[in-house]
KELOGU-880102 format. One line per 5 residues: number of its first residue (from 1); their letters; for each residue x, y, z of C-alpha. Coordinates in Angstrom, 3 decimals. Layout:
BEGIN
NUM	a	X,Y,Z  ... .
***
This chain:
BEGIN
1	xxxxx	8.543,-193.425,-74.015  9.322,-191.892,-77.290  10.576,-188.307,-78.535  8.952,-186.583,-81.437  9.943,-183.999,-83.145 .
6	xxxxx	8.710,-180.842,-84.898  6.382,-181.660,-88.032  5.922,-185.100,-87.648  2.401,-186.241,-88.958  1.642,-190.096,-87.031 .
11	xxxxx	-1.233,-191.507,-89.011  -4.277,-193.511,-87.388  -3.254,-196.974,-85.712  0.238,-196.570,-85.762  2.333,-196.860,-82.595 .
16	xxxxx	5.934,-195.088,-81.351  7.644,-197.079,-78.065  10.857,-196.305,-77.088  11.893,-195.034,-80.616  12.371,-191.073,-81.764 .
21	xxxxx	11.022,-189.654,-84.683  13.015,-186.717,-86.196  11.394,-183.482,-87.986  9.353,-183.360,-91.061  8.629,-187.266,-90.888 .
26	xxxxx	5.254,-189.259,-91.819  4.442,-192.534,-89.915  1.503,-194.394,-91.929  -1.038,-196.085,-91.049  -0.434,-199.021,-88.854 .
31	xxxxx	3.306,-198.553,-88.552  4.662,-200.188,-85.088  7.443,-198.764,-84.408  9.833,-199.796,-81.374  13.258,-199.333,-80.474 .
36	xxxxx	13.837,-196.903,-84.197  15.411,-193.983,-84.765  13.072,-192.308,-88.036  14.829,-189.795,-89.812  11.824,-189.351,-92.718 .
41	xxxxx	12.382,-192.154,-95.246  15.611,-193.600,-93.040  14.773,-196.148,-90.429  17.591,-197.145,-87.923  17.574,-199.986,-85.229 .
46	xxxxx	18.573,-198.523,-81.946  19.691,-201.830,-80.690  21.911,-202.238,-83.133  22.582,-199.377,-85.653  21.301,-201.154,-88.764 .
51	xxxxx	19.524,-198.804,-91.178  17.217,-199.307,-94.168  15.634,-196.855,-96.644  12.346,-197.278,-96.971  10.747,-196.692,-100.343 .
56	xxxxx	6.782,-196.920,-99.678  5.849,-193.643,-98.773  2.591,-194.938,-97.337  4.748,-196.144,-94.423  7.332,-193.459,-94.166 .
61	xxxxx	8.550,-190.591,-95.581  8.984,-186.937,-95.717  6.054,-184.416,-93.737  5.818,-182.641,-96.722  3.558,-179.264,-96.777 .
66	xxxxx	0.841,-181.462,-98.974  0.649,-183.968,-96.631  0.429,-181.769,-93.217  -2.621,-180.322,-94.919  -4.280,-183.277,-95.828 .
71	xxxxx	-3.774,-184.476,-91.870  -5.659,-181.415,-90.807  -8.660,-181.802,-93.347  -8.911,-185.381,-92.414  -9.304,-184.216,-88.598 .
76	xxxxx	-11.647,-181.373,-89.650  -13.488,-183.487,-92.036  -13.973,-186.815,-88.916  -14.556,-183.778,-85.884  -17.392,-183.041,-88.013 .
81	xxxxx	-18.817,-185.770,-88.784  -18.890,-186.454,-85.020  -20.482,-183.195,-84.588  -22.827,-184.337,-86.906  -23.683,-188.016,-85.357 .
86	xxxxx	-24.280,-185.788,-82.209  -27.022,-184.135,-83.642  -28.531,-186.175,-85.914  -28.829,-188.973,-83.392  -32.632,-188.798,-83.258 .
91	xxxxx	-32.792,-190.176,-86.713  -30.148,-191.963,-86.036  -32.013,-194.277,-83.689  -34.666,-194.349,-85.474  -32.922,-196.464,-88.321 .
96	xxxxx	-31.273,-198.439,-85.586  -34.633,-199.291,-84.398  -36.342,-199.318,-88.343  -33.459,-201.520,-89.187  -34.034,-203.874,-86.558 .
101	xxxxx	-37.467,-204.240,-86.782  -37.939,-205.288,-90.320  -34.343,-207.270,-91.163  -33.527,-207.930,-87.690  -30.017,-206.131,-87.782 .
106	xxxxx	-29.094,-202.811,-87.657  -25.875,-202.096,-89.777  -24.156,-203.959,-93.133  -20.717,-202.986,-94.631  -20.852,-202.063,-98.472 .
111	xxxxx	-18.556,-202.478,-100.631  -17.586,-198.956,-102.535  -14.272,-198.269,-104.316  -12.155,-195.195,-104.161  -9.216,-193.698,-102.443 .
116	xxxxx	-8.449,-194.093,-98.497  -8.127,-190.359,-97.441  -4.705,-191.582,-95.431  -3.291,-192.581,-98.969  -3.432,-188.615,-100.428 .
121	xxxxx	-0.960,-186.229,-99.969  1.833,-188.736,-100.650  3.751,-187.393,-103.306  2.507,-189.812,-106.137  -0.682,-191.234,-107.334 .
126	xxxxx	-2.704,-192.762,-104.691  -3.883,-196.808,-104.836  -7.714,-197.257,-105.262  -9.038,-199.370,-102.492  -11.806,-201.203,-101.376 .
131	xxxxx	-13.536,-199.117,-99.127  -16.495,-200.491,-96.820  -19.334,-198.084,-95.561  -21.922,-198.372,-93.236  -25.291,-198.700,-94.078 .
136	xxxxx	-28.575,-199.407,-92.061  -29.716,-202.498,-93.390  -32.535,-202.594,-95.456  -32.541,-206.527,-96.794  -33.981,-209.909,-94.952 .
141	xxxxx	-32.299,-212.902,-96.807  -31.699,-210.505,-99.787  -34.591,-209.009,-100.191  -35.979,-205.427,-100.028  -38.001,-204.574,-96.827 .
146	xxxxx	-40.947,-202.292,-97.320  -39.195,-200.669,-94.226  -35.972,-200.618,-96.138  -37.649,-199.016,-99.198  -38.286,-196.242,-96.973 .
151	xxxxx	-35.200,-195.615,-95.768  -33.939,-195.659,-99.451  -36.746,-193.447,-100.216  -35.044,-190.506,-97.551  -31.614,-192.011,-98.124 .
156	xxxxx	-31.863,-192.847,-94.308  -29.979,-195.997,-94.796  -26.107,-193.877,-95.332  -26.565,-192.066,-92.038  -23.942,-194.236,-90.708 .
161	xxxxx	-22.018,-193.654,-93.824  -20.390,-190.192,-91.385  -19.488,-193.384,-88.754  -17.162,-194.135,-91.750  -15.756,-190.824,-91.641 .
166	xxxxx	-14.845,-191.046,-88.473  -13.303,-194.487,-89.289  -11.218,-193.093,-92.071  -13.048,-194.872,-94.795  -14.138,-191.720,-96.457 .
171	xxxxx	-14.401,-187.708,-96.108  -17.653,-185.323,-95.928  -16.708,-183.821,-99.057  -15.545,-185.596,-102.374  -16.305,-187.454,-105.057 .
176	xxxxx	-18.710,-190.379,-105.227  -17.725,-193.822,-103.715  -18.391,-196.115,-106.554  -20.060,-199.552,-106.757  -17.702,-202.218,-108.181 .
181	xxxxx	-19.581,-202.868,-111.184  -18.790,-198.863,-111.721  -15.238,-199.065,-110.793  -14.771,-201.820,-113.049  -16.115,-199.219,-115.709 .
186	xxxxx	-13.476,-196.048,-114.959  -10.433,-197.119,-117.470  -9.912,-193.757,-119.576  -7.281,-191.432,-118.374  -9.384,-188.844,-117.627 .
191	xxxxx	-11.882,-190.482,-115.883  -9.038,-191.753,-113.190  -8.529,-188.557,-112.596  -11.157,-188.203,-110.469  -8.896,-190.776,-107.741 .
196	xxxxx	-7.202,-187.836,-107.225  -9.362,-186.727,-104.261  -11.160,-188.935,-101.844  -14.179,-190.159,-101.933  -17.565,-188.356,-100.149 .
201	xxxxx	-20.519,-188.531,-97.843  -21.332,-185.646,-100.383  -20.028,-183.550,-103.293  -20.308,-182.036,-106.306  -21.635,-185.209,-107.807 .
206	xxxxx	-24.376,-185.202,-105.411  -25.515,-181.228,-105.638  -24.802,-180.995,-109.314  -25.693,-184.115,-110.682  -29.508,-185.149,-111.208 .
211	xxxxx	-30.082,-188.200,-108.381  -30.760,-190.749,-111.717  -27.714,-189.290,-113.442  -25.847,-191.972,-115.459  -22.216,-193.401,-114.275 .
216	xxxxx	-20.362,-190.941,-117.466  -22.333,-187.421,-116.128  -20.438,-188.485,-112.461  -17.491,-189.008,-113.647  -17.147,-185.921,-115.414 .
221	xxxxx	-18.445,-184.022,-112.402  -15.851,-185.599,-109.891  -13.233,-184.639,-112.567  -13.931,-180.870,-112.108  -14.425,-181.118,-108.412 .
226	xxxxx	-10.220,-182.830,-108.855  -9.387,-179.411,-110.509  -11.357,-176.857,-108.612  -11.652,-178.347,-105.375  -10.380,-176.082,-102.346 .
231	xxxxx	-11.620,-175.432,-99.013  -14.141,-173.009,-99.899  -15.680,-175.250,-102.202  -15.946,-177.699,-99.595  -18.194,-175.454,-97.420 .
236	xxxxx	-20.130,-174.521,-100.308  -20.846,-178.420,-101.280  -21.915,-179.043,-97.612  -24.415,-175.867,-97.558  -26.047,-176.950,-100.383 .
241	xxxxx	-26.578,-180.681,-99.356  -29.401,-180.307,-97.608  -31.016,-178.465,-100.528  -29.737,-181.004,-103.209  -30.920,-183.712,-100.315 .
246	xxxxx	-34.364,-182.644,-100.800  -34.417,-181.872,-104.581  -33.584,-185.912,-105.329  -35.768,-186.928,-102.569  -38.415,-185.049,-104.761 .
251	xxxxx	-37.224,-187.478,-107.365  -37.868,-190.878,-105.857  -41.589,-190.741,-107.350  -39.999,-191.007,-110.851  -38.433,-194.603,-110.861 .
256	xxxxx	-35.089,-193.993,-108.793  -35.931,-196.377,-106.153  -35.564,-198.873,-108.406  -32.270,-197.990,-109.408  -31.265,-197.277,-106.287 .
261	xxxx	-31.735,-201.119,-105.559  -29.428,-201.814,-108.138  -27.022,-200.274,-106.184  -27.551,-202.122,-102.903 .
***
């Protein structure tokens, strides 16, 4: 059993057994806690009264105001992605059965870099992390399928990018998940900036930008979405995606596949 008390946020994968968690306390990801008495940063041993502070405030720490509202976009931001599995799962099976055919697998984990949406609302700077997305595949021993230039084409292969949403990996809305070689290329001030916010299924980056639009026009995009972003901005990015979805698949015929290779 365990007793929890008013404004306490518990993060994904963490566990509470036999231990009570006091008001206004955050319990990160992962966090096993059994037989503790959690009084915000404070963490006591029930069994036998010893106490430590704990200074990582990705494992504990105070329920602040920031970080209740992150927990509740992070819940609205995975409920509807799962909304959005439901009802895209037509063409969802058919790149589970596209996938199959011509690499024979279905789904690959791709290796992005940007902020954890669990890591926000901390207080202090997040950590940029590895993230890994889902993607249909569209390779056989490393090289392009004519089926998995297709799926490029329609941008069919990060449909199970909103599985990663669900998994925590990512949000709807935010700025673009960036390719290591990309990463490797954000070192200015203001371009880190832009780790502010997590990264997105879809954003500003992807309405605003042109689909071939080079790595500096991004980064200055995701920098205003940092400083304007809000909820109603949110709602406004995801009406337009389908719009902007259309507008760079318009743009395939001009060379982007190619670059969009690059980017496997």
């Amino acid at each position: 059993g365990a007793v929890i008390g008013a404004n306490v946020m518990i993060d994904d994968g963490a566990t509470v057994f036999q231990s009570t968690v006091l008001d206004n306390t955050y319990v990160g990801q992962l966090v096993n806690l059994e037989n503790r008495v959690v009084a915000r940063a404070l963490l006591i041993d029930a069994l036998t009264a010893e106490y430590a502070q704990i200074v990582d405030h990705f494992l504990l720490g105070e329920a602040t105001t920031a970080v209740l509202g992150m927990g509740l976009q992070q819940a609205g931001h995975k409920l509807l992605a799962l909304l959005l599995l439901l009802l895209l799962w037509p063409l969802l099976l058919l790149g589970v059965v596209v996938a199959w055919v011509s690499t024979g697998g279905v789904l690959e984990r791709v290796p992005r870099r940007g902020v954890l949406p669990a890591h926000l609302g901390r207080g202090r700077r997040a950590e940029v992390s590895d993230l890994h997305l889902l993607h249909f595949r569209t390779c056989r021993q490393g090289v392009l399928t004519p089926a998995g230039r297709w799926l490029m084409r329609w941008e069919g292969h990060r449909l199970p990018e909103l599985w990663s949403v669900v998994q925590g990996q990512l949000g709807l809305v935010g700025v673009k998940p960036l390719t290591l070689a990309e990463a490797a290329e954000v070192t200015e001030p203001w371009q880190q900036q832009r780790y502010a916010a997590m990264a997105g299924v879809t954003g500003l980056w992807y309405v605003e930008a042109p689909a071939a639009a080079n790595l500096d026009t991004v980064l200055v995009t995701d920098t205003y979405y940092v400083a304007t972003r809000n909820w109603r901005e949110a709602l406004r990015i995801l009406w337009r995606t389908p719009g902007a979805w259309w507008r760079r698949l318009r743009q395939t015929g001009s060379g982007l596949s190619a670059r969009m290779e690059a980017n496997l």
